[in-house]
N, C-alpha and C positions, 0 to 999 in steps of 0.2 A: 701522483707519482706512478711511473708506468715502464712499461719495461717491453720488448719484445725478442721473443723467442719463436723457432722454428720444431714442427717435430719431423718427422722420419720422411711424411709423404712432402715434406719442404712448404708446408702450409703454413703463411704467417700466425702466429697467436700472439695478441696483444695482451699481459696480465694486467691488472692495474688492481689499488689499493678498495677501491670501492666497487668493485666487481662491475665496473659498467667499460665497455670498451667502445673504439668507435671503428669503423671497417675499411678499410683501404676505398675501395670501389664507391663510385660514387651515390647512385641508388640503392636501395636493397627493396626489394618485392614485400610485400607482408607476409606471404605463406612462410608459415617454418622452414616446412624441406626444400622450398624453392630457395629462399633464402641460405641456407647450406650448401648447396649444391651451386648455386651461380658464383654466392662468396667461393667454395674451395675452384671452382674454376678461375676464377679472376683474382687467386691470390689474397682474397680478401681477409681481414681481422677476426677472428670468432673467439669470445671466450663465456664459456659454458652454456653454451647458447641464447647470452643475451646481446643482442645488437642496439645502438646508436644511429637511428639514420641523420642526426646531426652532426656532421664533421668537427673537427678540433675539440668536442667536449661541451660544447652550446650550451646540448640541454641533456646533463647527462641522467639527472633525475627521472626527469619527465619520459625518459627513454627506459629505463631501466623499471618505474613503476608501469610502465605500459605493457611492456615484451612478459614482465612476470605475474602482471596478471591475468595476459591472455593464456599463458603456459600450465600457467599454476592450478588456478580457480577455475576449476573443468565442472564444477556441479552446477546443472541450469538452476536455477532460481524456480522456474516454473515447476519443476519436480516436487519442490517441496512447499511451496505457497500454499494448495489446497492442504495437506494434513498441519500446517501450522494455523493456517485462517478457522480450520475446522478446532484446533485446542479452543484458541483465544474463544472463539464462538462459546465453549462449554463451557469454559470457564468463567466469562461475563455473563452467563444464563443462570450459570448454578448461585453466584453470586447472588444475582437478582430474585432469582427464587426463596433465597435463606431469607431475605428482606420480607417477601410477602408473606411467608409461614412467621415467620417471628410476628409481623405484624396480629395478622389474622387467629393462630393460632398459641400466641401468646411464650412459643418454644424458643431454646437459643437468646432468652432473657428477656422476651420481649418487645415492647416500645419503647421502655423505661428501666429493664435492665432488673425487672422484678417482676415478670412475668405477665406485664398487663397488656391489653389487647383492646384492636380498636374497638370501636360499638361500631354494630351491623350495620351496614349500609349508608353510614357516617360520610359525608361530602368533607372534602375531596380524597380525607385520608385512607376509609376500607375501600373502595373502589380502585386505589393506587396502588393500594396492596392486593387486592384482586388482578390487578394488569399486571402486579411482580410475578403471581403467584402461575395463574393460568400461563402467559403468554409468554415469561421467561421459560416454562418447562417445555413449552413447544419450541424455543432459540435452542436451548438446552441438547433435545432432541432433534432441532433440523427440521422440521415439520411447519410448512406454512412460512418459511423462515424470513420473508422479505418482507413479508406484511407484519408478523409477530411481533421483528426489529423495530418498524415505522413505528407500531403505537409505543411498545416501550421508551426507543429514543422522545416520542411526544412526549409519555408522562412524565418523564424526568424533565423534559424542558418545560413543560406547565409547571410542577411541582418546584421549579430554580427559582422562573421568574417568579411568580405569587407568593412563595414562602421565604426562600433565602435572601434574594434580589432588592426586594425593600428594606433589609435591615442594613444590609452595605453594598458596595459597590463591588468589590473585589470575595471571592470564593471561600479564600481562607480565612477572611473578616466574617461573612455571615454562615459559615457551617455547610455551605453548601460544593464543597468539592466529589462528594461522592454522588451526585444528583447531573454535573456537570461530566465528571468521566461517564457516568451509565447514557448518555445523553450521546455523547457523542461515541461512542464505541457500539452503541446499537445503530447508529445511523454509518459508520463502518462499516456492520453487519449488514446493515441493507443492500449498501451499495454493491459492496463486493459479493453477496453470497454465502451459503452456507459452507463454502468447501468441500472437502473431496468425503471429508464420514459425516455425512448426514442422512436421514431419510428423505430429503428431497432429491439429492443426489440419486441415490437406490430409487428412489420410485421413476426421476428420469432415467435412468440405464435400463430399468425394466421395461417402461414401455418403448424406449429406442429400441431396443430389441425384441419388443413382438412386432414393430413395424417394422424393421428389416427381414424378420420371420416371415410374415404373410405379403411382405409385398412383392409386386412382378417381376419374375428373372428379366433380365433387361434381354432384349431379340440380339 
């Protein structure tokens, strides 16, 4: 249901019940203000500033989520990707850290939830908690961070297949879901990088900036 009205400067306005209208004129530009301006020249339909470039109502959805999400939703994505990629990073690190100290160190309950701890150098289990323990604190901290990821996403994927993998098929059957997230969330980590708070970050901006420092004014 729809209705139109005129205001003062004799400009059509079309209201209608689901806030979507359609425009008199036959094209409409995609720039906002161009689009404002060619409509109020040509008489056209405007309400609230969402336009229809489908006539009679077609697609009045698909118009309506489109014009308000380009109007709406002004925060680039890329703004905030590095200080999110850089949380998740800490927090998949710290995670995996508590693993390897509990294991190694017997803290936080243990192996067994009573405080027992691998034996030294025990294959494949102190070594896996050596990889939690060292190379999740350098994810943790950003340090090394592509390569750190790589082996940890490994150890989890050895530790899936070999340990959980032959008793069932499925993750939640053989205990092995938290082997499967750290697995793949550190090979996330690789791919994408440490993010914007990391010390690899900082240590690149550092030396980009002593090589803009010392290099030659351009003639």
């Amino acid at each position: 249901m729809s209705d139109t009205t005129s205001d003062a400067a004799g400009i059509k306005v079309l209201t209608c019940t689901f806030g979507v209208c359609t425009p008199t004129c036959a094209r409409l530009p995609t720039a906002g203000r161009r689009i404002r301006r060619q409509c109020e020249a040509r008489n056209a339909v405007i309400l609230h500033g969402l336009y229809s470039p489908e006539p009679n109502f077609r697609r009045p959805v698909l118009s309506f989520l489109f014009f308000t999400t380009k109007k709406v939703v002004s925060v680039k994505i890329g703004q905030i990707s590095g200080p999110v990629l850089s949380l998740f990073r800490v927090v998949t690190g710290l995670l995996f850290v508590c693993h390897g100290v509990s294991s190694i160190f017997g803290v936080l309950g243990g192996i067994d939830g009573k405080g027992q701890v691998l034996p030294t150098g025990s294959w494949p289990g102190w070594w896996g908690a050596a990889i939690q323990l060292v190379f999740g604190t350098l994810v943790l901290l950003g340090l090394f961070t592509r390569v750190s990821a790589v082996l940890c996403s490994g150890s989890m994927a050895y530790a899936y297949f070999t340990v959980h993998a032959p008793q069932d098929l499925f993750p939640l059957l053989n205990g092995g879901e938290a082997a499967a997230m750290f697995c793949w969330s550190f090979f996330l980590i690789a791919v994408f990088g440490p993010g914007s708070w990391a010390l690899d970050t900082l240590i690149h901006r550092m030396r980009r900036r002593d090589v803009e420092a010392y290099a030659p004014a351009a003639a």
